[in-house]
C-alpha positions in Angstrom: -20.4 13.4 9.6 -17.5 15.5 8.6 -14.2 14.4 10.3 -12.1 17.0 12.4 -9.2 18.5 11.1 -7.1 16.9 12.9 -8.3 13.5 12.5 -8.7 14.3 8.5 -4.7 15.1 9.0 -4.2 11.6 10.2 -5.9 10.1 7.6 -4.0 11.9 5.6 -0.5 11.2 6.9 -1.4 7.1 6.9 -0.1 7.0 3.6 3.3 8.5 4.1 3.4 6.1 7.6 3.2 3.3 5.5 5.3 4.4 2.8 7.9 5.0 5.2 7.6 1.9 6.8 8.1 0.1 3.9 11.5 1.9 2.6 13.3 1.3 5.9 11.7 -2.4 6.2 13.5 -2.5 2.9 12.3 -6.2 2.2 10.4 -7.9 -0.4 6.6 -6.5 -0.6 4.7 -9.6 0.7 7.1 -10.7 3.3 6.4 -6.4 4.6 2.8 -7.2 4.2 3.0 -10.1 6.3 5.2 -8.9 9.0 3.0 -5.9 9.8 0.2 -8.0 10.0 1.6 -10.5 12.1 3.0 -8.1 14.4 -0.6 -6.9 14.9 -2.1 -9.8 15.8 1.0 -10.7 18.2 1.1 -7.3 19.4 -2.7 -6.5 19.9 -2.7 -3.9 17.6 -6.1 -4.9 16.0 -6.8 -8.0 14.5 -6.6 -8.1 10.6 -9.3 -10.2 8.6 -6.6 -11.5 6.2 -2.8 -10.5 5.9 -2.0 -8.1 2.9 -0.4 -9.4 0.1 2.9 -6.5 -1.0 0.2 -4.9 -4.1 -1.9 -4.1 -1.2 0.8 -2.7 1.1 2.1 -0.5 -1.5 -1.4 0.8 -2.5 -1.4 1.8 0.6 1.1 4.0 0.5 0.3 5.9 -1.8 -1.5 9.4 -2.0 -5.0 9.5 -1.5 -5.0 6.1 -0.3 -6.3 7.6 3.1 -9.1 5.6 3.1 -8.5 2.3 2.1 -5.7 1.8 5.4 -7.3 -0.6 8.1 -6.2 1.3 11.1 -4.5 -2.0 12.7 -1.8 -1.2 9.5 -1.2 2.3 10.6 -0.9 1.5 14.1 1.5 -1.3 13.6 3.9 0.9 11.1 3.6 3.1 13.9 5.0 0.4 16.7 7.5 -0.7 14.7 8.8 2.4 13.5 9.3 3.9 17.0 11.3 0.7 17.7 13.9 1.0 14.5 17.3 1.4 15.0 17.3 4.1 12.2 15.0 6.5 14.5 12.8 7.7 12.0 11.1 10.6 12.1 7.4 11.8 10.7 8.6 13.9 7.2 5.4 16.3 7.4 2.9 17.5 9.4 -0.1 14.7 8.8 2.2 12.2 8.8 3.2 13.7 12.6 -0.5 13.9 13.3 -0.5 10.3 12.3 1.9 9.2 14.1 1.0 11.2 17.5 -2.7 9.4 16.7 -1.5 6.1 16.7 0.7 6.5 19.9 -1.9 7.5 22.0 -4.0 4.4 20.5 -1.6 2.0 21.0 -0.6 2.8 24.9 -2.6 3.7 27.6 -1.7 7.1 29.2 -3.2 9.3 32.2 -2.2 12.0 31.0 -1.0 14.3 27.9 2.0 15.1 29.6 2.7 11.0 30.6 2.1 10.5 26.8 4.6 13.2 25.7 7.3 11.9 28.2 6.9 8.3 27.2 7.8 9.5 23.5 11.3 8.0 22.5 14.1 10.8 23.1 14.6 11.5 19.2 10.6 12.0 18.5 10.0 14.3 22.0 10.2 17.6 19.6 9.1 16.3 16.6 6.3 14.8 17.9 5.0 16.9 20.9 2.8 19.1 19.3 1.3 16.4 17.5 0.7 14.5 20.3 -1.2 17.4 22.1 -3.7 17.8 19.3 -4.2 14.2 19.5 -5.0 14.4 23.0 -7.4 17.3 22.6 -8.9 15.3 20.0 -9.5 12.1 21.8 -10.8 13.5 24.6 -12.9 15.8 22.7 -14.6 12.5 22.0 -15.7 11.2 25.1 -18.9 11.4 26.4 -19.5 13.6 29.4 
């Protein structure tokens, strides 16, 4: 079944979540690996058959690594990069698409608009668009 665009942009931009993940966790590899895999089980952000070790973490950020990210690991880069002091922002457009995908899987929202207003203040432009394809794509999903 071939994917939608937008969802093939979110696979796409997993990678550069992660990667950027790991350069502002700026700690050793396997203690990354373990932290975003503890933080999804503590969080309820999925519920990872074993924690990473660091290799794995950085495979994962790399380019065309798209489809070996469990979707727990891009969820919970996601959480914890919205909470960083640093206030990242996504660098292209996947990694926005991935972004905006993951927030609307980790929260529950009525609406598109609730979703864009719940954004943090430094991600409301960056993200907005991103977070209405995300909508249309999510809802294109239900059944009727």
């Amino acid at each position: 079944m071939p994917q939608s665009g937008f969802y093939a942009k979110v696979r796409r931009g997993m990678p550069e979540l992660i990667a950027q993940w790991r350069r502002l966790g700026q700690g050793d590899p396997d203690r990354l690996a373990l932290i975003l895999a503890e933080t999804a089980r503590v969080a309820r952000l999925g519920e990872p058959e074993a924690t990473p070790d660091g290799a794995t973490l950085e495979a994962w950020s790399e380019p065309g690594a798209e489809d070996d990210i469990p979707l727990w690991a891009a969820r919970t880069a996601t959480f914890l990069l919205i909470q960083m002091p640093a206030r990242p922002v996504p660098k292209s457009d996947d990694e926005a698409c991935a972004w905006a995908y993951c927030w609307l899987r980790n929260r529950d929202f009525a609406s598109v608009d609730e979703a864009r207003a719940a954004l943090p203040d430094h991600l409301q432009v960056t993200l907005t668009h991103a977070v209405g394809a995300a909508w249309a794509d999510r809802q294109g999903l239900r059944l009727i």
